[in-house]
C-alpha positions in Angstrom: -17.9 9.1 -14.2 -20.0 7.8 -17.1 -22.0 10.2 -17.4 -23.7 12.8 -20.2 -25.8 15.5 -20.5 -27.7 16.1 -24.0 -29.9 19.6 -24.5 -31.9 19.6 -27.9 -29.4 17.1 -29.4 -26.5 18.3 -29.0 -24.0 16.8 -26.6 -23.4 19.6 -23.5 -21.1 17.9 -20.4 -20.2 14.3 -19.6 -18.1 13.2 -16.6 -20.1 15.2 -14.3 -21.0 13.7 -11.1 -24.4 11.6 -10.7 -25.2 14.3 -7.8 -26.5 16.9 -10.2 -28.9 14.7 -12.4 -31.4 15.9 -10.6 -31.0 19.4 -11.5 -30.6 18.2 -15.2 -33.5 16.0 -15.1 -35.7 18.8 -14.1 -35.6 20.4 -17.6 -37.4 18.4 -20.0 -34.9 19.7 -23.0 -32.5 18.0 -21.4 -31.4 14.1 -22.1 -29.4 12.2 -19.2 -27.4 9.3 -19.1 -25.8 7.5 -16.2 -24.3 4.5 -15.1 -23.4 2.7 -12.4 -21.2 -0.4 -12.1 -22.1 -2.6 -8.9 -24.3 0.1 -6.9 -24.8 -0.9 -3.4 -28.2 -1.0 -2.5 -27.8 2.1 -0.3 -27.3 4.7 -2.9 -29.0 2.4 -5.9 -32.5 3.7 -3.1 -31.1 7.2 -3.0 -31.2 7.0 -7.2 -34.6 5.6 -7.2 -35.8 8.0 -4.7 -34.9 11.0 -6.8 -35.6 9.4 -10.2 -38.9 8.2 -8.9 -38.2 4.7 -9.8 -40.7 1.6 -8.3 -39.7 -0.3 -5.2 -39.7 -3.6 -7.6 -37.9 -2.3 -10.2 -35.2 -1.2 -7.8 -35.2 -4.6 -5.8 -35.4 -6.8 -9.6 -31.7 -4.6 -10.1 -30.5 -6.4 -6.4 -31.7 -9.8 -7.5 -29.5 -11.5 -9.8 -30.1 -13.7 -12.8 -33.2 -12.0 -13.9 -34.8 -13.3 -17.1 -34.0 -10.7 -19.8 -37.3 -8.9 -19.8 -39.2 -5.4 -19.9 -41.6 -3.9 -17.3 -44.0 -1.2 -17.6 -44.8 1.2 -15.0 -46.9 4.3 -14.4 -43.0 6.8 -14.9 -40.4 4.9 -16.4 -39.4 1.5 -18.2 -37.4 -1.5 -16.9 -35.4 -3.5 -18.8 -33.6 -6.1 -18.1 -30.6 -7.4 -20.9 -27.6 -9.3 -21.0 -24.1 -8.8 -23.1 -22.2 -12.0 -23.4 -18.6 -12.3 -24.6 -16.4 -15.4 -24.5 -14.0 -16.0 -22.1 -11.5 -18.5 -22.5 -14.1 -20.6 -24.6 -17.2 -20.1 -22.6 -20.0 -17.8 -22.7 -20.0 -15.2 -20.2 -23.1 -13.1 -19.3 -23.2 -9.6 -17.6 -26.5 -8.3 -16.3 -27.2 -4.9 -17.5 -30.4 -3.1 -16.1 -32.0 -0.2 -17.6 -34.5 2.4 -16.2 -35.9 4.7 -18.7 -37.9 7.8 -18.0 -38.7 10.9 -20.1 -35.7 12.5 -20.2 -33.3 10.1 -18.1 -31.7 6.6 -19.2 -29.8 4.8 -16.2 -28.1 1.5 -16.9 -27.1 -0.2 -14.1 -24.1 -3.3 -15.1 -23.6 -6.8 -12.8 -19.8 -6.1 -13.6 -17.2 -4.0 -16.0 -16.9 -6.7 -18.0 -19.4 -5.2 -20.1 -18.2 -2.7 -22.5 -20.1 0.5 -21.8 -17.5 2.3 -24.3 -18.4 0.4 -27.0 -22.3 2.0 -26.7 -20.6 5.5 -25.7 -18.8 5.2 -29.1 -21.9 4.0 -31.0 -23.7 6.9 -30.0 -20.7 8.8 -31.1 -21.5 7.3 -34.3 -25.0 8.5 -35.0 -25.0 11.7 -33.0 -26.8 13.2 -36.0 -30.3 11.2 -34.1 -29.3 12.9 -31.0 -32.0 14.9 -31.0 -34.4 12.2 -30.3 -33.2 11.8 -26.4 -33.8 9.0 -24.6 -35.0 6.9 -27.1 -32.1 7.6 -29.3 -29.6 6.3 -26.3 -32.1 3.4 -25.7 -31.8 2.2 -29.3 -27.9 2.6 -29.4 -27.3 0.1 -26.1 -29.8 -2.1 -27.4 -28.4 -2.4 -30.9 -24.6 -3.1 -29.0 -26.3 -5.4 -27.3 -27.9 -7.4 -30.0 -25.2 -7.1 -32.3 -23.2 -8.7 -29.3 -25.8 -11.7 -29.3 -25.1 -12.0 -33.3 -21.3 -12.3 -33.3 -21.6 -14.4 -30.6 -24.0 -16.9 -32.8 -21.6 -16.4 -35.8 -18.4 -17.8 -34.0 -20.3 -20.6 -32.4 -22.2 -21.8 -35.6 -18.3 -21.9 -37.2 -17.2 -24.1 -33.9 -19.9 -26.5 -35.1 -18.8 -26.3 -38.8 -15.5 -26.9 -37.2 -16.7 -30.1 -35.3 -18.8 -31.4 -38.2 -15.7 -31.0 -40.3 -13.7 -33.3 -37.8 -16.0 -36.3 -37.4 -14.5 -37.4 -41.0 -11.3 -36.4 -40.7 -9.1 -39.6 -41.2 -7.3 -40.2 -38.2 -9.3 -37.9 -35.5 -8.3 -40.5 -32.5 -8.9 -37.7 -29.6 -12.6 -39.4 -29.3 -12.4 -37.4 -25.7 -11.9 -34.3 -26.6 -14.7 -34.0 -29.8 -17.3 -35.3 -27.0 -15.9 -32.9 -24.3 -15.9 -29.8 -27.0 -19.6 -31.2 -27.7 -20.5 -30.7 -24.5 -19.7 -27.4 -23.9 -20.9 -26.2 -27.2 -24.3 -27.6 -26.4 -24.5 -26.2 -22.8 -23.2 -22.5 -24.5 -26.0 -23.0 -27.2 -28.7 -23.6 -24.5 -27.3 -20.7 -22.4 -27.4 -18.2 -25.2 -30.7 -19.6 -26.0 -32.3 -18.9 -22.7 -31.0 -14.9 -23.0 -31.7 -14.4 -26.4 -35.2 -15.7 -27.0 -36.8 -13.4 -24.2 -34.9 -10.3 -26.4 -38.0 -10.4 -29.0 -40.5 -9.9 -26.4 -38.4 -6.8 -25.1 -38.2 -5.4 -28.1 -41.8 -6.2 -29.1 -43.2 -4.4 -26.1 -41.3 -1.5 -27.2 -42.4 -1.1 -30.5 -46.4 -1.6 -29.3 -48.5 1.4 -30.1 -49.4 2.0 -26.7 -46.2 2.3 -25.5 -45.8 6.4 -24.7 -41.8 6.7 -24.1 -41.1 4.9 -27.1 -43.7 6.5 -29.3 -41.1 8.5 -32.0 -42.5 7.3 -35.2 -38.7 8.4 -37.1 -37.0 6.4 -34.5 -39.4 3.0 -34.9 -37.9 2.0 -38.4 -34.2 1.8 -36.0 -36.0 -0.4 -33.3 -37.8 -2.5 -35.8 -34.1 -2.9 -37.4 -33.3 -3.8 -33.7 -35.9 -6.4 -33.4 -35.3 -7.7 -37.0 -31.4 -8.8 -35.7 -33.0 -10.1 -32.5 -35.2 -12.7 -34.9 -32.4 -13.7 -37.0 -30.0 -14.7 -33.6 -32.6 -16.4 -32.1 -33.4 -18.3 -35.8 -29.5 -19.0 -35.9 -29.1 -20.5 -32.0 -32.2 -22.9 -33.4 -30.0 -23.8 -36.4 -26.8 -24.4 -34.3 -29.0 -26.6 -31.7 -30.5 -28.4 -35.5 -26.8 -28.7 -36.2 -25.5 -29.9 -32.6 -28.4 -32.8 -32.4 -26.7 -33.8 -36.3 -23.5 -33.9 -35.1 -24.2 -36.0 -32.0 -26.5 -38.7 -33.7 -23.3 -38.8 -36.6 -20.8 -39.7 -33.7 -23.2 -42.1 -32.3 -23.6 -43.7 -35.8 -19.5 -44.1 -36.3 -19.4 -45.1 -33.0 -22.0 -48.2 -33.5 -20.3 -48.4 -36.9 -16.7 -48.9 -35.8 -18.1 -51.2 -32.8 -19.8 -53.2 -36.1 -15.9 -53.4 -37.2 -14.1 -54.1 -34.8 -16.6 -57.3 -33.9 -16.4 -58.4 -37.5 -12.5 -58.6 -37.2 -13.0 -60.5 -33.9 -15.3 -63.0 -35.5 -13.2 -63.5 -38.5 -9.8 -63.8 -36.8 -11.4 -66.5 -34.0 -12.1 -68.1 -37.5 -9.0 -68.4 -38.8 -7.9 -69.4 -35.0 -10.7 -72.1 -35.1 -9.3 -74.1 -37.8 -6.0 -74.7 -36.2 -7.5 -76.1 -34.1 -9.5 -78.3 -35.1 -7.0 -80.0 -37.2 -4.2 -80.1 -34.7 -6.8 -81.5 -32.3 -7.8 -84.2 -34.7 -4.1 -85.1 -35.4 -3.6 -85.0 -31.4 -6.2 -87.6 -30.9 -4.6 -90.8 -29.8 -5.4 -93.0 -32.3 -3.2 -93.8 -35.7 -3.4 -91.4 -38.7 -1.5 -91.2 -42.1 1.9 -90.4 -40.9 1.3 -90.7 -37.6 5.0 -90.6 -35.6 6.7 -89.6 -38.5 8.3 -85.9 -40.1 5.8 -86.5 -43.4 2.7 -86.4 -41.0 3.8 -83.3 -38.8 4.7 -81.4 -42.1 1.3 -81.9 -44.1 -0.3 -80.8 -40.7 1.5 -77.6 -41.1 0.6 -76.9 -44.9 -3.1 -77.7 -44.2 -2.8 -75.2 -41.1 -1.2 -72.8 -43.1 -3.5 -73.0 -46.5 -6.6 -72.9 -44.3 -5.7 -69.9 -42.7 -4.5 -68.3 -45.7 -7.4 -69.1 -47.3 -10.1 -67.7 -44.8 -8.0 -64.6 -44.4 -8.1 -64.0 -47.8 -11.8 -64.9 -47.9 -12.9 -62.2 -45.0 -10.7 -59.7 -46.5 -12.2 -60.0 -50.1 -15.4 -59.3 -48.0 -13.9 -56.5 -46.2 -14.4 -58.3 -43.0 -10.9 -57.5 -41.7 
């Protein structure tokens, strides 16, 4: 069971069953946390019965691929975050839900793949702050959260350092591959862009003075902290989406520039084929010529064929046509 019991900061029982929050809740020294991992609906209603939590709130938890978000009612908070984590290259988000009361914090996670240990052990961390209850335990799994968000932004903004690096690396021939890898970073970039932009208005609404269950002026400076990382990731996926536009209007520069090449080369070597041509087609006409019928003709043929190519492929390479 992940759960704990705090009573005037200090850490009293964890592991007990979720059946006696109730009877911990009831004090108001006391700070609970619980969580639950893929609650059926069933006893996710028995929760909200005891907790008092809205009908809405409740049914926003069975609803999937809710826009991160925070909603007020009369008792309690609900927020709604995601933690992402790479998987084999690709973003991967896990809903986590959050219902906040006065003395109660219940997060609610899509899937295990989200590391509730690592908040466990950052409230390990700073259990001097304990003291503050709930809004101590809200700022410690929002804080995982963002810094989640941040070294997610960090690894792909070096991806795209990575790619920017390879479009003039002599010899990159895997044209397939940069445009696939391009593809995937700019579908991850708008993904993370669409869960982390909603974070500031979460974390706005939480630091607005009206706001009663977040009102502990010691414990503001640590969510404006919380907020100031949420501006900087969403600052960094706009620099990586500046960076992924640059990368993809360079490629389609080298490849008009290379397509410029290659039909330069064309034109000159159907140049140096033309004139071939036209002399051995003026020599094949049938009518006499200066050694016409004899070796002497059919050798100074071969010299000018030889001389004018030489010449016009030395000519177009001077110009760096071939």
């Amino acid at each position: 069971m992940h759960t704990r019991l705090y009573r005037n900061g200090v850490l009293e029982k964890e592991g007990f069953p979720i059946e006696e929050v109730s009877d911990h809740v009831a004090d108001p020294a006391n700070a609970v946390w619980f969580d639950l991992c893929a609650p059926s609906p069933d006893r996710l209603a028995v929760i909200g019965e005891e907790l008092g939590l809205h009908e809405l709130a409740v049914e926003d938890v069975l609803t999937d691929h809710q826009r991160p978000k925070v909603d007020v009612y009369d008792n309690h908070l609900f927020i709604t975050v995601y933690g992402l984590h790479l998987e084999e290259g690709r973003i991967v988000p896990v809903e986590v839900n959050v219902f906040v009361t006065a003395n109660a914090l219940v997060t609610v996670r899509e899937s295990d793949r989200f590391d509730i240990g690592g908040v466990v052990r950052r409230w390990d961390a700073a259990s001097r702050m304990a003291g503050h209850g709930v809004t101590f335990l809200l700022h410690g799994l929002l804080d995982y959260v963002v810094d989640q968000h941040f070294d997610l932004v960090q690894d792909l903004d070096g991806q795209v350092e990575a790619m920017e690096e390879a479009l003039f690396v002599q010899g990159v021939r895997d044209s397939r591959a940069l445009q696939h890898s391009m593809y995937v970073l700019r579908k991850d970039t708008t993904k993370l862009r669409r869960l982390t932009f909603p974070m500031r208005e979460v974390v706005g609404t939480l630091l607005r003075r009206d706001q009663d269950l977040i009102a502990d002026p010691v414990m503001k400076p640590y969510f404006e902290d919380v907020h100031d990382h949420v501006l900087r990731v969403t600052e960094w996926v706009e620099s990586i989406r500046d960076m992924l536009a640059n990368v993809r209007e360079t490629r389609l520069s080298q490849q008009g520039f290379r397509l410029n090449e290659i039909m330069k080369r064309v034109t000159s070597w159907a140049a140096i084929i033309a004139v071939p041509t036209a002399i051995t087609g003026f020599y094949g006409q049938n009518v006499p010529y200066p050694g016409s019928g004899t070796p002497v003709g059919f050798w100074t043929s071969s010299v000018l064929v030889a001389l004018a190519s030489a010449g016009l492929y030395a000519v177009f390479k001077k110009k760096d046509w071939l």
